[in-house]
C-alpha positions as CSV (number, residue, x, y, z in Angstrom):
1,X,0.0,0.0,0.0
2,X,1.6,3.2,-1.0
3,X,2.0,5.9,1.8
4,X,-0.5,8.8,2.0
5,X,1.1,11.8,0.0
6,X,-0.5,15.2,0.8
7,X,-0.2,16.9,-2.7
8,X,-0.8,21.0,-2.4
9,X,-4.4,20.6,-3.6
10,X,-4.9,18.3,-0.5
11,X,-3.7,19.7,2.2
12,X,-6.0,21.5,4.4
13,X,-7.3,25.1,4.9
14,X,-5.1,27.3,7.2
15,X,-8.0,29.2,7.7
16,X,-10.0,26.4,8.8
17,X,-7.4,25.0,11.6
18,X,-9.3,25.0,15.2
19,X,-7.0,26.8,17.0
20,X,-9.2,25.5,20.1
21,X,-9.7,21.8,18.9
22,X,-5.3,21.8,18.9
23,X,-5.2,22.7,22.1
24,X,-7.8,21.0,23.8
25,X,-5.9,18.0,22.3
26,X,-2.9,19.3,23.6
27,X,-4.6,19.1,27.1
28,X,-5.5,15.6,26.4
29,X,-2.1,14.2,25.4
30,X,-1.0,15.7,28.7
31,X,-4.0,13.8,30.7
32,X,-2.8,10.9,28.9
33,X,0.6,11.2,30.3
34,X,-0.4,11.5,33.4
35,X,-1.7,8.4,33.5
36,X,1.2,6.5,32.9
37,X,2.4,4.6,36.3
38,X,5.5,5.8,37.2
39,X,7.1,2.8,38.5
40,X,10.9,3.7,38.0
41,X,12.5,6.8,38.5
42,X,13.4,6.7,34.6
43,X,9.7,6.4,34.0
44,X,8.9,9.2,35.9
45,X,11.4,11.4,34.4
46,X,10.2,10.9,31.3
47,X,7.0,11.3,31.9
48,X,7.6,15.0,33.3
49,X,10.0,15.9,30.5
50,X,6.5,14.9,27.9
51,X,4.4,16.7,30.8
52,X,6.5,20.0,30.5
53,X,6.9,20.0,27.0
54,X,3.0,19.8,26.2
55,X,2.6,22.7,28.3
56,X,5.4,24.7,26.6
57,X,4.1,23.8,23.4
58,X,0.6,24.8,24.5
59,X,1.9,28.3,25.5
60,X,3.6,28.9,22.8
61,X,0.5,28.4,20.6
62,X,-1.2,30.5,23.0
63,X,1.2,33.6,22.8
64,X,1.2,32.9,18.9
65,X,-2.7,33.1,18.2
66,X,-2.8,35.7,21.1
67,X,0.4,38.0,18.5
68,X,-1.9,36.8,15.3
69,X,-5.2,38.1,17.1
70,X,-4.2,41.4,18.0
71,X,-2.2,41.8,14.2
72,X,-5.9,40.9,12.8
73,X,-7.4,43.2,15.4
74,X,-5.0,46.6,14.3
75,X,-5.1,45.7,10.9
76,X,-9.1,45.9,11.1
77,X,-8.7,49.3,13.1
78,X,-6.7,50.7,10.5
79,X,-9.0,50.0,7.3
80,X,-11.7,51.2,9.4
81,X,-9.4,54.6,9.9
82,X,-8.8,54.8,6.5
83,X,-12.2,54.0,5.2
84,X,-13.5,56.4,7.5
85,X,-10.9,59.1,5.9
86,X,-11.7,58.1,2.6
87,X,-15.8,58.8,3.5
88,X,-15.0,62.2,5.2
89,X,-12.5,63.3,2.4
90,X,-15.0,62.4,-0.4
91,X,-18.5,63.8,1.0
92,X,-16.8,67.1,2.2
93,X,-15.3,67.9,-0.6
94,X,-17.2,70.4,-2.5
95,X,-17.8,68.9,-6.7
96,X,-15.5,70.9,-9.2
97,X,-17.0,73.3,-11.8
98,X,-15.1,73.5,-14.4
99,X,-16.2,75.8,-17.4
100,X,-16.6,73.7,-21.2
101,X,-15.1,76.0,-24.1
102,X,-16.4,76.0,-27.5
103,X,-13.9,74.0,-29.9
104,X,-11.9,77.2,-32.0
105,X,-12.2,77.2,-35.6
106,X,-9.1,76.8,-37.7
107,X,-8.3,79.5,-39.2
C-alpha cells in the first residue's frame, strides 16, 4: 500500500485550523501522560519531560494566536481609519465646476 502523500491541492485550509480543537488536544495528550504509572524513576522522568513539554508547546500556541489576534485586530482598526478618511475626504469635498469651451475654428 503506497504511503499517503498530501499533494498541495490536498492539504487542508489554514484558515479552517481550530486553534481551540489543537489545544484542547494538547490538554488531552498531557491527561494521557499523566496516566502512565510511574514505577521507575526513569519512567517518571520521562514522563515530566513529555508533561512539561506539552505545556510549553501549549503556551507557545497560546502567545502565537494571542500575537496573530491582536495583528488581525490593528489591521481591522486601521481599514476602518482609513475607510473612514476616505468617507470624510469624499463627502466634504465640495464637486468641481469646471467651465466647457467651445472648440476654435481653424483658421
Amino acid at each position: 500500500m503506497a504511503p499517503d502523500l498530501r499533494t498541495p491541492g490536498k492539504m487542508p485550509d489554514p484558515f479552517l485550523f481550530d486553534s481551540e480543537a489543537l489545544i484542547r488536544e494538547l490538554d488531552r495528550c498531557r491527561e494521557l501522560v499523566l496516566l502512565i504509572p510511574a514505577r521507575t524513576q526513569d519512567v517518571h522522568f520521562a514522563s515530566n519531560v513529555a508533561i512539561g513539554a506539552l505545556w510549553n508547546l501549549r503556551e507557545q500556541i497560546r502567545y502565537l494566536l494571542a500575537l496573530h489576534r491582536e495583528g488581525q485586530r490593528e489591521w481591522q482598526r486601521r481599514a476602518e481609519k482609513a475607510l473612514s478618511k476616505r468617507q470624510n475626504k469624499h463627502s466634504d469635498m465640495p464637486t468641481a465646476v469646471r467651465t466647457i469651451e467651445a472648440p476654435r475654428s481653424a483658421s
